[in-house]
TORSE-85858 format. One record per residue (C-alpha): x, y, z. Coordinates in steps of 0.25 Angstrom, whole numbers, padded with zeros to 4 digits, always signed. Last residue first. Layout:
BEGIN
XYZ
...
This chain:
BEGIN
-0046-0053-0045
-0033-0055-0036
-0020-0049-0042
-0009-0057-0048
+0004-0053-0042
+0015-0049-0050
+0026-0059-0050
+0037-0052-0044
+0044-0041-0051
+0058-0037-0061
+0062-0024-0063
+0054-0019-0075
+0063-0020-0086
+0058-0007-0094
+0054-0008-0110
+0039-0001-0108
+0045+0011-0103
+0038+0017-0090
+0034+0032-0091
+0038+0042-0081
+0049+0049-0087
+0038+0051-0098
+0026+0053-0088
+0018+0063-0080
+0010+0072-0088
+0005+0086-0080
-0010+0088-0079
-0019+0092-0088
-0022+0078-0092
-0027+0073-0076
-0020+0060-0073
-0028+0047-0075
-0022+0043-0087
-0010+0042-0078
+0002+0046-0086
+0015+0042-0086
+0019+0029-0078
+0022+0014-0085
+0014+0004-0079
+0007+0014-0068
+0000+0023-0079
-0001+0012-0089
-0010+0006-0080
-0020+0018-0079
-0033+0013-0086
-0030-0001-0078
-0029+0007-0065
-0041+0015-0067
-0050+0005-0071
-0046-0005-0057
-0048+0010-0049
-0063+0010-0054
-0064-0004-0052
-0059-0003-0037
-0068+0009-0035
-0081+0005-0041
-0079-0008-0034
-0076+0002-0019
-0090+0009-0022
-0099-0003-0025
-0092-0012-0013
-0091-0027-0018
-0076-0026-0021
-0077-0022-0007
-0077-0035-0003
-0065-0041-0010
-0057-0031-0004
-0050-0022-0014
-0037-0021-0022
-0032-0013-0033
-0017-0018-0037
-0005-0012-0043
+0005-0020-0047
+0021-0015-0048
+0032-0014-0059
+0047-0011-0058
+0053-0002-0067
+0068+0001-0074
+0069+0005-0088
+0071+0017-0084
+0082+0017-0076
+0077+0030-0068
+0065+0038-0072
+0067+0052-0069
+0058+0062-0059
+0057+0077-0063
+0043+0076-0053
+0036+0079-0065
+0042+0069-0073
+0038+0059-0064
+0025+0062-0061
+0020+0051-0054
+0021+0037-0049
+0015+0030-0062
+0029+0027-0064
+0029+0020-0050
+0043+0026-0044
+0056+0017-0037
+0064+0028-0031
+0078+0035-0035
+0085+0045-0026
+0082+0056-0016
+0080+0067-0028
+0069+0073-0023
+0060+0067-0034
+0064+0054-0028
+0063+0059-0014
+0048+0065-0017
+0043+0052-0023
+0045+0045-0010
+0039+0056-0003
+0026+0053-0011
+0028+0040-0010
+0027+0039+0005
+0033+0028+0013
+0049+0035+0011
+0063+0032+0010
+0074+0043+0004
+0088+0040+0001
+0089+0025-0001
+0102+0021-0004
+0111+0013-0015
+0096+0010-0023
+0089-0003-0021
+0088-0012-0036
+0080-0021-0028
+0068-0020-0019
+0063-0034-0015
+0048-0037-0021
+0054-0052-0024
+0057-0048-0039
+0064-0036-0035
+0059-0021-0031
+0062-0010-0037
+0057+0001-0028
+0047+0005-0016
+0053+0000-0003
+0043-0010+0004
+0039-0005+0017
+0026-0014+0017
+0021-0005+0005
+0031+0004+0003
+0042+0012+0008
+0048+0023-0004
+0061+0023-0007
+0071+0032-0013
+0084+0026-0018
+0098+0031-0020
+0107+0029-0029
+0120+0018-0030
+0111+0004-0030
+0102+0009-0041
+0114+0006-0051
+0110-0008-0051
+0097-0005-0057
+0104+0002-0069
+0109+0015-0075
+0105+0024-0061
+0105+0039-0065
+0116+0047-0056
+0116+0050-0041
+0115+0066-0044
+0107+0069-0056
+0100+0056-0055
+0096+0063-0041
+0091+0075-0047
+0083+0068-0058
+0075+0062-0047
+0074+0049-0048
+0064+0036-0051
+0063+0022-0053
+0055+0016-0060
+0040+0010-0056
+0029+0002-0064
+0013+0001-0059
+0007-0011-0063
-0009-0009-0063
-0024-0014-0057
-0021-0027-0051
-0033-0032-0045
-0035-0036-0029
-0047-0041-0023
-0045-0044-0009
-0052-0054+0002
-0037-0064-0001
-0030-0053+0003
-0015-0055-0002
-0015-0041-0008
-0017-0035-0020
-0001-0034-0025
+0011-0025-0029
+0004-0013-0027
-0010-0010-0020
-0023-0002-0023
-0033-0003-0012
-0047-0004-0011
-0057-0003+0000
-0047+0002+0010
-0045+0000+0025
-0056-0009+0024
-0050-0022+0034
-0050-0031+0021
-0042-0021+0011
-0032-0018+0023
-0025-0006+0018
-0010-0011+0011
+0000-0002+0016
+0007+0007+0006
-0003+0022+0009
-0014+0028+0003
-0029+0027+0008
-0037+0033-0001
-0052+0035+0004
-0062+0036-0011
-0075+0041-0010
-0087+0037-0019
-0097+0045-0021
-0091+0053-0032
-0091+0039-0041
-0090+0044-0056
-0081+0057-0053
-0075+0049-0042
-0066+0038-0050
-0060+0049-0059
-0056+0054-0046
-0053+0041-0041
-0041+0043-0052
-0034+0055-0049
-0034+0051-0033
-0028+0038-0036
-0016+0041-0045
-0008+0050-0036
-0010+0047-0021
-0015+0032-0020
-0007+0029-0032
+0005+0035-0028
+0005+0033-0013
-0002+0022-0011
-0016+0016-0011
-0028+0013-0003
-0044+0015-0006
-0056+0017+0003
-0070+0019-0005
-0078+0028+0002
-0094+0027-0001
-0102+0029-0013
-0104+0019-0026
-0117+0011-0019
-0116-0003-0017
-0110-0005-0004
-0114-0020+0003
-0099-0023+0000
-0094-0013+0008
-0103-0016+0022
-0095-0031+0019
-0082-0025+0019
-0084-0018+0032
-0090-0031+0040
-0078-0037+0034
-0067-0029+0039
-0074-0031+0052
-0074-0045+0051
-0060-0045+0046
-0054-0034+0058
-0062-0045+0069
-0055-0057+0063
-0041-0049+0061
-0044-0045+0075
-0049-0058+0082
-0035-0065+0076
-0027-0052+0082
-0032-0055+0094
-0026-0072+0095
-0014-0066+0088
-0013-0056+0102
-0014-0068+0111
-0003-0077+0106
+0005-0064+0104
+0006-0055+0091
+0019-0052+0085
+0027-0040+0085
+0040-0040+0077
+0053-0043+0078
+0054-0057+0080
+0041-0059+0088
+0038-0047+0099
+0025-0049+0104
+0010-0044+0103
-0005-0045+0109
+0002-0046+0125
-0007-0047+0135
-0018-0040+0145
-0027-0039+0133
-0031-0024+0133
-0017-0021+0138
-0013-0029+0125
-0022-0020+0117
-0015-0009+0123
-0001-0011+0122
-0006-0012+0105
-0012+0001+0107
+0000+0007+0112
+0010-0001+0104
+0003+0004+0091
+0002+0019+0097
+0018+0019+0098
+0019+0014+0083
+0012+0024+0078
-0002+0022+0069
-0006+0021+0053
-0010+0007+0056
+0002+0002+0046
+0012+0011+0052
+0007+0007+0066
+0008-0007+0063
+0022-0005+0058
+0026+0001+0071
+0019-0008+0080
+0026-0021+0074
+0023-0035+0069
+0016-0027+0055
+0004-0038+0057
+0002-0039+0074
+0005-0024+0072
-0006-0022+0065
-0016-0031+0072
-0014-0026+0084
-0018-0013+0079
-0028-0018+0073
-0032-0022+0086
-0032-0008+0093
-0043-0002+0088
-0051-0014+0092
-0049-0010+0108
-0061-0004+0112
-0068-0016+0102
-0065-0026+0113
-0058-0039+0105
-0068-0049+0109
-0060-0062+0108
-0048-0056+0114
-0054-0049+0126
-0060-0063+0129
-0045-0068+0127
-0040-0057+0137
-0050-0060+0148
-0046-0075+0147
-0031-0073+0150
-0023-0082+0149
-0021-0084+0133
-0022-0099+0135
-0035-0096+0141
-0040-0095+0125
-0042-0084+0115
-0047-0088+0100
């Protein structure tokens, strides 16, 4: 709660009442309070960094006083802005809530239902699949959000979402591992025909690497037992946040990256598996607010997607063929295809998910 110890009355009644002119602006706030910078708050609001600090000047202008400050390299919020940004998270929770609630009161099998993924699934394996879903549920509409950042489950920015590594640490979400998805390494037969073909992991270290930035800017590639990439290659060559640029450079011949199995069609791409035996295996999880669970439209949804997943595990184990993908159209698999007898570099305890 505000107090005089602030000194100034007119900005703690201000505080306490948050005026809506300005609640465009608090998560905002909020953003950068949690990312400790304006340019990763923009990134994660979608906004530039220049508008941040613009509408971050203004709220203090609003106020008459500082909301953030510098604090070992980062931004932090002052005495006064912590007290704001505790009415905003209580504010952005009740209002989440409200919302949720008008979900759960929603019986009947019509209505959007907002889902996020990544590149790859989001963009390959998803759209075949709802289709099926729509041939029995035509009225319900699907809004696919794809991108790496975890939407805010509990704030609505999507109803389900499908996640790797793990659910979560939400205690209000209801998380169920739905497959494990395997990835090789991957080159162009250009490049092998000009840097050589690697013999071992320790021979990585003399070709080049193609990366692709992550969830939370990690790099995408074999990563040790503490989730620290290892095994890096001499250079990296060609960096990227999109997939589909990512799987460009290595087809392009840049140098050799980190693939799902189920990530395409390798052969078609004229793509070649390198050391083989050689994968590294990752979770995948469908997650939801515990609310919405309650939602006629978005359950028929998550079960539907839980179904699909387990009729296709085979696809993300060990690549080939989706039993989703049309008959009549070209085959992906073979160079593809996972062997049974790999070492799968080693992993963390995989993570139980939420039932």
């Amino acid at each position: 709660m505000c107090s005089k110890k602030y000194g100034i009355d007119k900005i703690c009644i201000n505080a306490i009442h948050l005026r809506m002119s300005n609640w465009s602006d608090y998560p905002i706030l909020l953003a950068v309070a949690e990312t400790g910078s304006l340019t990763a708050a923009g990134r994660k609001l979608g906004m530039s960094q220049p508008t941040v600090g613009r509408r971050i000047r203004a709220l203090e202008d609003h106020f008459g006083t500082p909301l953030l400050k510098k604090e070992d390299g980062e931004l932090a919020p002052t005495s006064f802005g912590q007290s704001i940004l505790d009415h905003i998270r209580r504010m952005q929770d009740e209002a989440s809530a409200i919302d949720r609630s008008s979900a759960t009161l929603e019986t009947s099998l019509a209505g959007v239902v907002r889902l996020s993924a990544t590149e790859g699934i989001g963009t390959s394996w998803l759209p075949g699949v709802l289709q099926i879903f729509r041939q029995s549920h035509p009225d319900i509409l699907i809004d696919l959000g794809i991108g790496f950042r975890s939407y805010n489950l509990a704030q609505r920015e999507a109803d389900i979402a499908i996640r790797w590594m793990s659910p979560g640490d939400q205690n209000s979400l209801i998380g169920r591992k739905v497959a494990t998805a395997t990835f090789g390494l991957f080159a162009s037969p250009d490049y092998l025909a000009r840097k050589g073909t690697p013999n071992s992991l320790e021979e990585l270290k003399d070709h080049d690497g193609v990366m692709a930035t992550i969830m939370d800017d990690k790099q995408l590639w074999l990563m040790d037992k503490n989730r620290q990439p290892h095994y890096l290659p001499g250079r990296v060559t060609f960096r990227s946040n999109s997939i589909w640029a990512f799987d460009e450079a290595i087809h392009r011949g840049y140098g050799i990256g980190a693939q799902p199995l189920c990530g395409g069609c390798f052969g078609a791409m004229d793509m070649v598996r390198v050391l083989p035996n050689v994968s590294q295996q990752e979770d995948i999880f469908l997650v939801a607010h515990e609310d919405l669970r309650r939602s006629a439209r978005i359950r028929a949804v998550f079960d539907f997607l839980v179904n699909a997943f387990e009729q296709d595990a085979a696809f993300f184990l060990n690549g080939g063929t989706s039993i989703f993908e049309n008959a009549s159209e070209v085959v992906c698999g073979g160079v593809s295809a996972d062997n049974p007898d790999h070492e799968h570099v080693p992993q963390p305890r995989k993570l139980d998910a939420a039932e």
